[in-house]
C-alpha positions in Angstrom: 195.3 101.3 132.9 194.7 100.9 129.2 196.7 102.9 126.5 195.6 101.3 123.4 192.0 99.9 123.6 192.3 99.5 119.5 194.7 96.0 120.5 191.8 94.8 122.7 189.4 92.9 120.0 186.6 92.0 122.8 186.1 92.9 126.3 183.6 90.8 128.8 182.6 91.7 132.2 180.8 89.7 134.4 180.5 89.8 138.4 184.4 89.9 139.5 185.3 88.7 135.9 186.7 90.9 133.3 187.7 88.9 130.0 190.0 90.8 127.3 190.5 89.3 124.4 193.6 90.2 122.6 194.5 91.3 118.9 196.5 88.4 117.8 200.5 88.8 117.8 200.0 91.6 120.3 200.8 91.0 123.7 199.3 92.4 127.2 201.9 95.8 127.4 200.7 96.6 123.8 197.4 97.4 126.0 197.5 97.6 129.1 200.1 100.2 131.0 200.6 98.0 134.4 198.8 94.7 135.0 195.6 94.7 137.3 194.7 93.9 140.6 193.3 90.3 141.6 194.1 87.0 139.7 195.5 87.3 136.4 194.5 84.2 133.5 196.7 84.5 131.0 195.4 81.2 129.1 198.6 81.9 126.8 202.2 81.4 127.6 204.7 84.1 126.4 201.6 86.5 126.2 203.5 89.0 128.4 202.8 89.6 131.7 205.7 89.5 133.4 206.7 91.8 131.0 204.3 94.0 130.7 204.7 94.7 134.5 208.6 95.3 134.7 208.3 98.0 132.3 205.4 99.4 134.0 206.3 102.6 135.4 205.6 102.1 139.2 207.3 100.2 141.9 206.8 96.6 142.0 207.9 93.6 143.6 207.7 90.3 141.3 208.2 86.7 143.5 209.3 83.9 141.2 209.2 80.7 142.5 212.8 79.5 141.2 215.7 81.0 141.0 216.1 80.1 137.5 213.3 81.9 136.6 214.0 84.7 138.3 217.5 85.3 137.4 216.5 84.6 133.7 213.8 87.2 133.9 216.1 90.4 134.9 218.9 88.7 132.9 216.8 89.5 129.8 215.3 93.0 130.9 216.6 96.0 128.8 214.9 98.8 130.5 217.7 100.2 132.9 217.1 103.5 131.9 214.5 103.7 133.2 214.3 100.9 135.7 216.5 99.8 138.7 216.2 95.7 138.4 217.8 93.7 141.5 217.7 89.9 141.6 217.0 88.6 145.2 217.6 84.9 145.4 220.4 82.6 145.7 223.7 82.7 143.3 223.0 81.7 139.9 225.9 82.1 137.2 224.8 85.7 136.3 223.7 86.7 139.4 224.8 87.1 143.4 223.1 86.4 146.7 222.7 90.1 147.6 222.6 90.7 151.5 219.9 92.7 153.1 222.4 95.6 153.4 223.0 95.4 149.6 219.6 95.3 148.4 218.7 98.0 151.0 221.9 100.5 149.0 220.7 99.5 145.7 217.4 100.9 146.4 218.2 104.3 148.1 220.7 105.3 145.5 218.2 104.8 142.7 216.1 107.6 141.3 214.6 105.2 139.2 211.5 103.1 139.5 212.5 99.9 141.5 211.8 96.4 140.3 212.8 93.7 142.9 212.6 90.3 141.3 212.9 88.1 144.0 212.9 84.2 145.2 209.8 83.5 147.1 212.5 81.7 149.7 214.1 85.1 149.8 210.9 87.7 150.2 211.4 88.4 153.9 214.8 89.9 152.9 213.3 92.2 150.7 210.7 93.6 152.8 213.5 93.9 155.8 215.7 96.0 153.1 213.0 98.4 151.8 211.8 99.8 155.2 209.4 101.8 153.7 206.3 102.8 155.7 204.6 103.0 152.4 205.9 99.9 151.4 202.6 98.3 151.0 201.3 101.0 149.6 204.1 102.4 147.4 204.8 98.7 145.3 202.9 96.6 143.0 202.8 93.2 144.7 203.0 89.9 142.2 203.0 86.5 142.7 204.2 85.4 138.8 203.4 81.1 137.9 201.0 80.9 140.8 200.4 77.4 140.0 204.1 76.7 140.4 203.2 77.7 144.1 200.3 75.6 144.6 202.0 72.7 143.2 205.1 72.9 144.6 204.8 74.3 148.3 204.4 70.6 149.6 208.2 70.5 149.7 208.7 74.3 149.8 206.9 75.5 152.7 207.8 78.6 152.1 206.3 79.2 148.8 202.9 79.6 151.1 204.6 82.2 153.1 204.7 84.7 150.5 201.0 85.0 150.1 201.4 86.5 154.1 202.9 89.5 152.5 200.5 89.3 149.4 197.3 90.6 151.2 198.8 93.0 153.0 200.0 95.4 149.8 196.8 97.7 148.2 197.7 96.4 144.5 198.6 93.1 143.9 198.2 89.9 141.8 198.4 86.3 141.0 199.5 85.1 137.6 199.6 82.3 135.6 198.8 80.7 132.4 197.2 77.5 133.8 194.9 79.5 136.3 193.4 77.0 139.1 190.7 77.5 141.5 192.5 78.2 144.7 191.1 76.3 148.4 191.5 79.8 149.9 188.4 81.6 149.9 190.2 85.0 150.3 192.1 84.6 147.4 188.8 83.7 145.5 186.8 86.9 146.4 190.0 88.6 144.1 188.7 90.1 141.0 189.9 87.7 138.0 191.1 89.0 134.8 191.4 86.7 131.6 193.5 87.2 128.6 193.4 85.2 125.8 193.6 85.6 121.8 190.8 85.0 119.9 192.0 81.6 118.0 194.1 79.4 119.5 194.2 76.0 117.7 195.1 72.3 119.3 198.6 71.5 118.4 199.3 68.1 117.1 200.6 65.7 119.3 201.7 61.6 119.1 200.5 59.6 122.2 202.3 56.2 123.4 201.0 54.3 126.2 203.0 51.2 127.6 203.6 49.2 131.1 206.0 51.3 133.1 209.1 48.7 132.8 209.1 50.0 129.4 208.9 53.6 129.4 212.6 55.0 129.2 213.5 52.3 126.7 210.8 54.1 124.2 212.2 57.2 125.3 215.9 56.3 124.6 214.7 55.1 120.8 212.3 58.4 120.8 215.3 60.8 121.0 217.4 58.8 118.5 214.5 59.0 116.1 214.1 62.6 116.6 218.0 63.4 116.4 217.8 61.7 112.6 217.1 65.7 111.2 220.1 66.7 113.4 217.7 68.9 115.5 217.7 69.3 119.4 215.1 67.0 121.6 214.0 68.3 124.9 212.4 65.9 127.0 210.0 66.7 129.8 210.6 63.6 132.5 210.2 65.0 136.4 212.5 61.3 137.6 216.1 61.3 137.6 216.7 57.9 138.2 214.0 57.6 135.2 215.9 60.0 133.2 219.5 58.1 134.1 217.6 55.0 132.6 216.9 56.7 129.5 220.6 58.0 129.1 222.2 54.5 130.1 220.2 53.5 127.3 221.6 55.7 124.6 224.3 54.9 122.4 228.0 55.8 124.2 228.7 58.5 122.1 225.4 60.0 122.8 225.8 59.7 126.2 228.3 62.6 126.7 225.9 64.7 125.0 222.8 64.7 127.1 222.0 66.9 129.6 220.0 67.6 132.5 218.2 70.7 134.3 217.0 69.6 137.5 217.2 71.5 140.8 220.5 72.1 142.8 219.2 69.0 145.4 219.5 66.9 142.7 222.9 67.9 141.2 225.2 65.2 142.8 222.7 62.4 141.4 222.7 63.6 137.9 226.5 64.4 137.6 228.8 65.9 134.7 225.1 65.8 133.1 224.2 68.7 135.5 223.2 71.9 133.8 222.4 75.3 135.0 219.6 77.4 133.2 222.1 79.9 131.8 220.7 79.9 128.1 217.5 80.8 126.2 218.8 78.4 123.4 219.7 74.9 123.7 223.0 74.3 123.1 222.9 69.9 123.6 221.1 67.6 121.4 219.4 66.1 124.2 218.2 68.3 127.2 216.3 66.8 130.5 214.5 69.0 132.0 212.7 68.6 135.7 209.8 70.3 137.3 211.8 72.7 138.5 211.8 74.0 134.3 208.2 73.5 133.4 207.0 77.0 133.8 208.7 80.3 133.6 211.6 79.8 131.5 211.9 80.9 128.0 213.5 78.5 125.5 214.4 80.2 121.7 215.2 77.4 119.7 213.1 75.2 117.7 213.1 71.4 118.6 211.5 68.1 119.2 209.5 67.9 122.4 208.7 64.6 124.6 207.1 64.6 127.6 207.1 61.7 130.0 204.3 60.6 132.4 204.6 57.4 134.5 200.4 56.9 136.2 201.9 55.1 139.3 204.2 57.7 140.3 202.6 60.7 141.2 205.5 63.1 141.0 206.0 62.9 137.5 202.2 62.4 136.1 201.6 65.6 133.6 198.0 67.2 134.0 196.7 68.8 130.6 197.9 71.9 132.2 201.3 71.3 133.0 201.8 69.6 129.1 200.2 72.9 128.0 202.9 74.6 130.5 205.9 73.1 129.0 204.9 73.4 125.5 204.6 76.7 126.0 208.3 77.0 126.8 209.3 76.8 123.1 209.2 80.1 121.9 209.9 79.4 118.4 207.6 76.6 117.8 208.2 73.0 118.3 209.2 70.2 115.4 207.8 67.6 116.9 205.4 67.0 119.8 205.3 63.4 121.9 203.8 61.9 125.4 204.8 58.9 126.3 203.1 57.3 129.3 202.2 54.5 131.2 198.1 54.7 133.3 198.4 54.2 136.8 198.8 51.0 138.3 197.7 49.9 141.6 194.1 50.3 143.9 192.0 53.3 143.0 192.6 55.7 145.8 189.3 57.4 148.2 188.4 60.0 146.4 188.1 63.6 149.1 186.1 66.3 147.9 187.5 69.7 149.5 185.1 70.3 152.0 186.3 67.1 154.0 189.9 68.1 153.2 189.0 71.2 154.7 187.3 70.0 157.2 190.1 67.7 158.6 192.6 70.9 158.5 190.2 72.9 160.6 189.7 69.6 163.2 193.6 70.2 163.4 193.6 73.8 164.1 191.4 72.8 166.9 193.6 70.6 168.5 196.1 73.3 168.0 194.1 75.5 170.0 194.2 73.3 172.6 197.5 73.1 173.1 197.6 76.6 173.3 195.2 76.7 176.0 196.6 73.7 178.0 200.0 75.6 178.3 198.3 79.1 178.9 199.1 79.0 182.4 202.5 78.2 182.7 204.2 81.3 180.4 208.1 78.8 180.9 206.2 75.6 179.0 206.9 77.8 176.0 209.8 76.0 174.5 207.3 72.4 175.0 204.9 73.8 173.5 206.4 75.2 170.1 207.5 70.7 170.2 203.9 69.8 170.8 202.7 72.6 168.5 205.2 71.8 165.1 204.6 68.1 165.4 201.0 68.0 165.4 201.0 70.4 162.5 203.7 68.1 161.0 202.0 65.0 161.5 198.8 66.6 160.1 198.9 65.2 156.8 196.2 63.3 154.3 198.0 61.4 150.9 201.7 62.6 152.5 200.1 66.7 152.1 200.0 68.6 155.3 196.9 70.7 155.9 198.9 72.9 158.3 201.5 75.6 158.3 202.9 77.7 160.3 202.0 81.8 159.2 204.4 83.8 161.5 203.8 82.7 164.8 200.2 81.0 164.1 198.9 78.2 162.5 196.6 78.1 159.7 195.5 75.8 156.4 198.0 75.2 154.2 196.0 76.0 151.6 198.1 75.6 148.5 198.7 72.2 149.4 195.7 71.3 149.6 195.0 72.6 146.3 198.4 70.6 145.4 196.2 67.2 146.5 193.0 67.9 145.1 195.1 68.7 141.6 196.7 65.3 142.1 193.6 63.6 143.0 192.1 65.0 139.6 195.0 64.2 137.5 194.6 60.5 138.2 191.4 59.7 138.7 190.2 61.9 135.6 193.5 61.4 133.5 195.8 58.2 134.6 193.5 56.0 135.9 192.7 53.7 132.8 194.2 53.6 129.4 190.9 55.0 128.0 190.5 58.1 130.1 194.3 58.8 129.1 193.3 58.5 125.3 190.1 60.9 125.7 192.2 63.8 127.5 194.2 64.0 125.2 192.1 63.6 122.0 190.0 66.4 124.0 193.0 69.2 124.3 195.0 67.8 121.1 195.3 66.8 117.4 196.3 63.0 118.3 198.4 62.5 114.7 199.5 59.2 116.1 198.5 56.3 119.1 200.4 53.6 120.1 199.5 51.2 123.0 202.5 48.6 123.7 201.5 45.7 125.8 204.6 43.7 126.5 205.8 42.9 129.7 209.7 42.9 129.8 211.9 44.2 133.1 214.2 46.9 132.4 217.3 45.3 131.7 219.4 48.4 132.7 217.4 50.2 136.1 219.3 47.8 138.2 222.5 49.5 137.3 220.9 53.3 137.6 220.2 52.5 141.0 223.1 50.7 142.3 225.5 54.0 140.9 222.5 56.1 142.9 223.0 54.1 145.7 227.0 54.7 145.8 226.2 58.3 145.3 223.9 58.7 148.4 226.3 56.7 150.3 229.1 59.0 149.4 227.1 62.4 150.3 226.5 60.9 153.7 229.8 59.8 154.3 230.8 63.5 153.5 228.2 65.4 155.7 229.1 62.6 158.6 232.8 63.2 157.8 232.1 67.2 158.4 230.0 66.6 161.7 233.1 64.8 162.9 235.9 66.6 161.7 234.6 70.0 163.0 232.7 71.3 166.3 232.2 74.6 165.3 229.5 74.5 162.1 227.2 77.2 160.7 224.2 74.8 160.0 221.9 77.9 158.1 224.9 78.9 155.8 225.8 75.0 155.6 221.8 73.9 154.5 221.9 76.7 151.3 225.1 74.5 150.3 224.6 70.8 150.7 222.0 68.0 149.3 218.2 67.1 150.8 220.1 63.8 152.4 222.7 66.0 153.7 220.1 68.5 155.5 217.9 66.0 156.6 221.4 64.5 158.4 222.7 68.2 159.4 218.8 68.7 161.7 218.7 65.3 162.5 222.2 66.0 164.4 220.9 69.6 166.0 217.6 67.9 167.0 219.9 64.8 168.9 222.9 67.4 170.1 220.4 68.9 172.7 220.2 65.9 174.8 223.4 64.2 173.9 227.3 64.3 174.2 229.1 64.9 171.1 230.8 61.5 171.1 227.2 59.7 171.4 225.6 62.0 168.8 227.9 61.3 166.2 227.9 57.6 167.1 223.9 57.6 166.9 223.7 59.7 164.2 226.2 57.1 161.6 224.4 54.4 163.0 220.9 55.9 162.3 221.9 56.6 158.8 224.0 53.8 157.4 223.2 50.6 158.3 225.2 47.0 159.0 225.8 46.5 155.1 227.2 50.0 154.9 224.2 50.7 152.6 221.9 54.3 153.6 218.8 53.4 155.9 216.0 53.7 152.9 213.8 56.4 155.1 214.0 58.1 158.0 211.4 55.4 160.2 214.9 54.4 162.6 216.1 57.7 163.2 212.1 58.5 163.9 211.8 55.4 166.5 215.3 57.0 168.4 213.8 60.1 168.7 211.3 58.9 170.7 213.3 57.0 172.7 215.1 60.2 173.5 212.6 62.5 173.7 210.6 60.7 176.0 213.9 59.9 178.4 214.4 63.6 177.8 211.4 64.7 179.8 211.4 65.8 182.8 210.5 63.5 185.8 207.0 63.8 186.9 206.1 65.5 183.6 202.4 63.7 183.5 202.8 62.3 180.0 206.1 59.9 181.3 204.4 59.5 184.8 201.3 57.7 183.2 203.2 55.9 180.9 205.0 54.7 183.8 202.0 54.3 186.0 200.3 52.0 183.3 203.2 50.0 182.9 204.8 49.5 185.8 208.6 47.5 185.6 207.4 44.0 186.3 204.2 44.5 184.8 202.7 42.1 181.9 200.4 42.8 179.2 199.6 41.3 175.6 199.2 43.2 172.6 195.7 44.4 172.8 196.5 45.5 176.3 198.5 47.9 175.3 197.0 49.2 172.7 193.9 49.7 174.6 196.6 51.5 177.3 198.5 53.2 175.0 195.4 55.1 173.4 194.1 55.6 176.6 196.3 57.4 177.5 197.2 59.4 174.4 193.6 60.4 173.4 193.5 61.6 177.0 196.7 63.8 176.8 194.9 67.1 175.4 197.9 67.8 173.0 196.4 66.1 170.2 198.5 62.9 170.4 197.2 60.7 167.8 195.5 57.5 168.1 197.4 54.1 167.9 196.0 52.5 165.0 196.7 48.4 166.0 198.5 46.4 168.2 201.4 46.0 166.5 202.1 49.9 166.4 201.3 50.3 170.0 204.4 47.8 170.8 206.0 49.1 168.6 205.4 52.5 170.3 206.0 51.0 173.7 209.2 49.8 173.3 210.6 53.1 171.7 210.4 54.2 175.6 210.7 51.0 177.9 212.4 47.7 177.5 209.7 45.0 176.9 210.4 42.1 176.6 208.0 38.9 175.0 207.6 35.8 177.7 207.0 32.4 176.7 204.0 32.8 178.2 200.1 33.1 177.1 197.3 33.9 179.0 193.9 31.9 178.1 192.8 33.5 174.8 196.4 32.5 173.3 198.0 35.6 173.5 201.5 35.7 174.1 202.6 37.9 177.4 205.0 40.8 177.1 206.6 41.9 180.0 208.1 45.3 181.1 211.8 45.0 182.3 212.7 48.3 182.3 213.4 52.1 181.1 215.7 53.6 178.5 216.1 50.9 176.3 218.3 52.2 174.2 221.2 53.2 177.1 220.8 56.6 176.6 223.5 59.1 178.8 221.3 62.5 178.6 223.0 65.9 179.3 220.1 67.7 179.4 216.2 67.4 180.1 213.4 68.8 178.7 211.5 71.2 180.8 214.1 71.4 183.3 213.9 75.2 183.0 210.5 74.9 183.9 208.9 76.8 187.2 207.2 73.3 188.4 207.9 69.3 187.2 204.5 69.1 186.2 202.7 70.4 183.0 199.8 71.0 183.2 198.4 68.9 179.9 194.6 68.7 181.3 195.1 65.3 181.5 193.0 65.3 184.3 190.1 67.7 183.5 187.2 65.9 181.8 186.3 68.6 180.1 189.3 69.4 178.0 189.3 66.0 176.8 188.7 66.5 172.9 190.5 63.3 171.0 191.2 64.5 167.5 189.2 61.8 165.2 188.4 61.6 161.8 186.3 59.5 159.2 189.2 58.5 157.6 191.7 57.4 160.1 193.6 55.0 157.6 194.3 58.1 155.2 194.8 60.9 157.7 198.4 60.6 159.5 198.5 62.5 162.8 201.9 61.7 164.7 202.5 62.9 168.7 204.6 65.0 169.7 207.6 62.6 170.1 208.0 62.1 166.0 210.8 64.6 164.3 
């Protein structure tokens, strides 16, 4: 593996850890011939081991998590005399979405070794093309900015699914330059090998620490400072409508001159700012870049660096790590170096150590099992089933993470989010929590050349405008996705989600999910209604398309399913109850359901549960503690004209839930109930 020990200053081995320390200006394929097994530390950016493993001479399959990164990566390689490199991802501007037929040709007609850079989102295409029976044991296997996956999988479920494939090749490996401990304890028992130089000093850096209504005006008067020598300023800002702020706050002329590098789902909000990765060198004086360009990407040319943190908003707070991450971006050096941030503001968040975190996944599992079990005996209950199944895994969530995901046709942890959480966790309550624990991180990992702490209290005098032109934009995409629902019956909804916006997806299932049990005509009228509201303004979430689909779903079922015939039985039409009735009811009959249906946390939820499936209605009556009686008047409040039920293709009305058998009755309950989120079977 090594073909030039004389670059290797140091080497330290421990039990499964093997430290190499590096001759300084070398870089890992001055060594090492092909990268080894386990997880790889790289402690440096730009040390080369992405590198150093597409000119190994083997077989190897790379998974990037972005497409950026991944195009950029075999834009740059020169090897192809000796190397067959095929991109596998979505289009960029130098590269095609290759079909599994194409990628498949590519590889037989080589007599080369093969390097398949490929999209984590796309992976299951490559394995399909290669059809190997060797595969797993003729390829190199690597999963390149692991921390990209850990962090980022809690939108990207399928960033998780590549680690499926990972255990099953002979040689494989992890990398990244910001190497975490990982939740899995399969992917810890992986030898870990460290690379590092022998020196590397703190670079200098200039702190700034104010209330969040005035972050992007320091920003905005940042980059005009920084453009005085005429070079280009990258800022580091994971919030477009942040990052809109900041450019509504430069001068006009410098407006036309900023640009932004965010993902594709974020394209329509940004604009003509909207730029593609297509360059090593910045070719704008002033270049936004999003999460989705923290790691991976090379950039060549010299510049002034800002990095943005805002404490209350989770999404865009910068660990140490990730400002080390983007640093490490510039290549060439940087001319500058600047964090401007605000400490979080709000009440200090529970802090969960991993075992209960890990604990609560496992409790879910459980109730997964369950529901397995309950429907064992019925093999046409399938189709229910996968319902009940996906929504409790959804709903299984702690801090807006889910602890579950779905690995082929099981469920299991999903364990990079939960590493996604506890990273978060850690960030603020070690990092963003106070202005003083902000100061010491970065004193600890940096030369601080210069603090400022800003303590006036002003409102942004030009956010309302960001978000009004935000607003319009939204509106518009839905108007468009509604407008292509209507104008056409005939859609292809997977080629149709690689092509629109987030809003526009979420809009695109939300009409499959309805279109089941509805008439065209009443989807579309639903759907518009569920989406934009009276004042022709976008519903802010999703909580009234949420409440319909339990009205639906539960008019869906079947009659004498034993779910809807308790409910029924419990409150009969004509029936009265208060508040606390019904709660006490409701979660009756929930916790006794099996399927791990969640319980109703207060009185208010349960009516407002209730009367997503009957028509209740409030009397002006009381009964003698004071509480006002609410009075059942009916079913289907909403007026819903079904064309279809659910479980009608089943062999018998009934399922069989084990509503009724004392000893399947296993409520899923946790410590925590105010943090953990489980929904029943009837959310989306």
């Amino acid at each position: 593996m090594i073909h030039t020990p004389k670059n290797i200053l140091k080497t330290t081995t421990t039990e499964n850890q093997t430290t190499y320390i590096l001759k300084d200006e070398t870089f890992i394929g001055d060594s090492f011939k092909w990268l080894p097994n386990g997880r790889i530390d790289k402690r440096v950016t730009g040390i080369g081991a992405t590198y150093c493993e597409l000119y190994s001479k083997r077989n190897s399959i790379i998974v990037e998590p972005l497409r950026a990164i991944a195009s950029s990566k075999v834009e740059k390689h020169t090897g192809k005399e000796t190397h067959t490199v095929i991109y596998v991802g979505g289009p960029t501007n130098v590269h095609p979405a290759l079909k599994t037929a194409q990628i498949k040709k590519a590889i037989e007609e080589s007599d080369k070794f093969i390097k398949i850079v490929v999209v984590a989102d796309s992976l299951k295409k490559v394995i399909m093309a290669i059809e190997d029976e060797e595969l797993y044991n003729n390829y190199f296997f690597m999963v390149d900015e692991i921390d990209t996956f850990q962090t980022d999988s809690g939108y990207r479920s399928k960033l998780e699914d590549a680690m499926d494939y990972y255990f099953q090749f002979n040689n494989r490996c992890v990398v990244s330059a910001t190497l975490r401990e990982f939740c899995n304890p399969e992917l810890m028992e992986e030898p870990l090998s460290i690379f590092n130089y022998d020196n590397q000093p703190k670079k200098d850096i200039t702190l700034t620490i104010a209330g969040q209504a005035l972050i992007d005006a320091l920003v905005a008067e940042m980059i005009k400072k920084c453009l005085g020598d005429t070079k280009p300023v990258l800022i580091a800002y994971n919030y477009v409508l942040g990052i809109l702020n900041v450019i509504q706050k430069l001068p006009e002329e410098l407006r036309d001159k900023c640009r932004v590098m965010c993902s594709s789902e974020s394209k329509n909000k940004v604009g003509d700012h909207f730029l593609e990765f297509n360059s090593s060198e910045l070719k704008y004086p002033v270049t936004f870049i999003t999460s989705a360009y923290f790691s991976g990407i090379d950039i060549q040319t010299k510049c002034h660096v800002i990095c943005v943190a805002i404490g209350s908003k989770q999404y865009t707070t910068l660990s140490s790590d990730r400002l080390r991450q983007i640093q490490g971006r510039l290549r060439k050096g940087i001319l500058s170096n600047h964090l401007v941030c605000s400490p979080y503001a709000g009440i200090v968040p529970k802090k969960l150590d991993k075992e209960y975190i890990l604990y609560a996944a496992n409790k879910t599992m459980k109730a997964l099992k369950c529901v397995q079990h309950v429907y064992s005996d019925d093999k046409d209950s399938g189709k229910l089933m996968d319902k009940v199944r996906a929504a409790v895994s959804k709903g299984a969530t702690l801090n807006k993470y889910r602890l579950i995901r779905k690995s082929k046709e099981e469920y299991s942890p999903a364990y990079f989010n939960i590493d996604a959480l506890l990273l978060a966790q850690k960030t603020l309550l070690e990092m963003y929590l106070t202005i003083d624990l902000l100061k010491a991180k970065i004193e600890q990992e940096y030369n601080l050349k210069s603090y400022k702490e800003i303590k006036i209290d002003i409102k942004d005098s030009t956010i309302d405008l960001v978000k009004e032109n935000q607003k319009a934009i939204l509106l518009q995409e839905v108007e468009d996705v509604l407008t292509l629902l209507e104008s056409s019956e005939e859609l292809d909804f997977k080629e149709l989600a690689k092509e629109v916006t987030a809003k526009q997806n979420q809009i695109l299932k939300q009409y499959q999910n309805v279109r089941q049990f509805l008439s065209r005509d009443d989807c579309l009228i639903w759907i518009r209604q569920l989406n934009i509201n009276k004042e022709n303004k976008v519903e802010r979430d999703s909580r009234k398309y949420n409440g319909f689909y339990k009205s639906l779903i539960f008019e869906a079922l079947v009659e004498g399913h034993v779910y809807k015939t308790r409910i029924l039985e419990m409150f009969p039409i004509g029936s009265e109850h208060t508040k606390q009735q019904v709660f006490t009811r409701l979660n009756s009959i929930n916790l006794n359901a099996d399927i791990g249906f969640s319980r109703v946390k207060s009185p208010t939820e349960a009516m407002r549960t209730l009367k997503t499936m009957l028509i209740v209605k409030s009397s002006r009556r009381r009964d003698t503690s004071g509480n006002t009686i609410q009075v059942i008047r009916g079913i289907n409040p909403r007026g819903l004209k079904l064309i279809a039920k659910l479980g009608e293709d089943l062999k018998t009305n009934e399922m069989h839930n084990g509503l009724s058998i004392k000893e399947n009755v296993q409520p899923v309950d946790f410590e925590f109930s105010n943090v953990l989120e489980f929904i029943d079977f009837m959310s989306d």
